[in-house]
N, C-alpha and C positions, 0 to 999 in steps of 0.2 A: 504494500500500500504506500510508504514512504518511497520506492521506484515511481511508482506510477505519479506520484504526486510532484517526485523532482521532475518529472517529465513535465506534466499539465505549467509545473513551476516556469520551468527554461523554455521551453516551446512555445506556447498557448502567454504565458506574462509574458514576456519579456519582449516582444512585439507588441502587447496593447498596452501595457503599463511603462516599462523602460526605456522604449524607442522614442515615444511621444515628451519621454519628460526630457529624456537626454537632447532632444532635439529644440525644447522649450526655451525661451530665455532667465530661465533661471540662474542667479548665478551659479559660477563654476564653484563655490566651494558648497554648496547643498546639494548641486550635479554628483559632484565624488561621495558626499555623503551618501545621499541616496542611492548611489551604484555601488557600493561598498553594501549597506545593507542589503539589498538584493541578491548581493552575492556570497553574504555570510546565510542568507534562510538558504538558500542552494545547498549553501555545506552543511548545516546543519541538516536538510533533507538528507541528505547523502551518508551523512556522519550516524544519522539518526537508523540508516537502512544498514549500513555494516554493524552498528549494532545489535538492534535487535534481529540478524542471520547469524551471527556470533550467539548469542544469547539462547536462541534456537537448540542449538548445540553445545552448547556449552550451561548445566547447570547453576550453577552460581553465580553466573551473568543474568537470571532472567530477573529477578526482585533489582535488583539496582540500575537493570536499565528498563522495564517496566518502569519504574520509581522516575529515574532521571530524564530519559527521554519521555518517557508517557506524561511524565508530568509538565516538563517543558513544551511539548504538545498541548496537554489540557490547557495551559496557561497561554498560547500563543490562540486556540479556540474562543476563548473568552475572553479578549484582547478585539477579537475580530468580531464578536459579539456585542460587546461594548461599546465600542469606535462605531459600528455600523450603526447602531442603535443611537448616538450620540449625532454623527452626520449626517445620515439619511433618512433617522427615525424609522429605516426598517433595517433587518438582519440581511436581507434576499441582495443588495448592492455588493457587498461582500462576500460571497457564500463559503471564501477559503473553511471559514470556523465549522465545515460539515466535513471536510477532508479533517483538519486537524483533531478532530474530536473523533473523529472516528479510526484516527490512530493511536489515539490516546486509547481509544477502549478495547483495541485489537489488542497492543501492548498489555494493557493487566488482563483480558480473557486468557492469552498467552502465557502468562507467569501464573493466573489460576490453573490451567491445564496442567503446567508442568509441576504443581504440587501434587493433584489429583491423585 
């Protein structure tokens, strides 16, 4: 789920989100800000997907990245939840928080399974 979402992330963003801003006249030092964050959620998608395949196989990897990433997901959910609700007064402008949340909850079904 974390693959598929760097994907939707790099693919699908980064032509309608990153192109348009990078191309904007904003200045250049919020340009690099904001292409720096873009490109730190990329690594954490990515970071977040060798982990929890590691985890997979590896026992005593599943509670602490269940924990760390699930949770850093949950919280990036609710972020986008928040923020949406805040600017657009709906959830639906945003909908990343339906990917993120639903890696957050794949992550602890996954660490419940492997105690079972």
């Amino acid at each position: 789920m974390s693959l598929f979402t760097s994907a939707i992330h790099v693919l699908a963003g980064t032509p309608e989100i990153m192109s348009p801003l990078l191309a904007s006249t904003l200045p250049p030092g919020v340009k690099g800000v904001v292409d720096v964050m873009w490109h730190q959620i990329t690594v954490l998608l990515l970071l977040g997907s060798g982990a929890s395949i590691l985890a997979a196989k590896r026992t005593a990897w599943r509670l602490p990245v269940a924990l760390l990433i699930g949770g850093h997901f949950a919280l990036i959910a609710v972020l986008f939840l928040v923020l949406g609700a805040i600017w657009f007064s709906s959830l639906w402008p945003m909908p990343q928080w339906v990917l993120f949340g639903a890696m957050a909850i794949l992550l602890l079904v996954g660490w419940r399974r492997g105690i079972a």
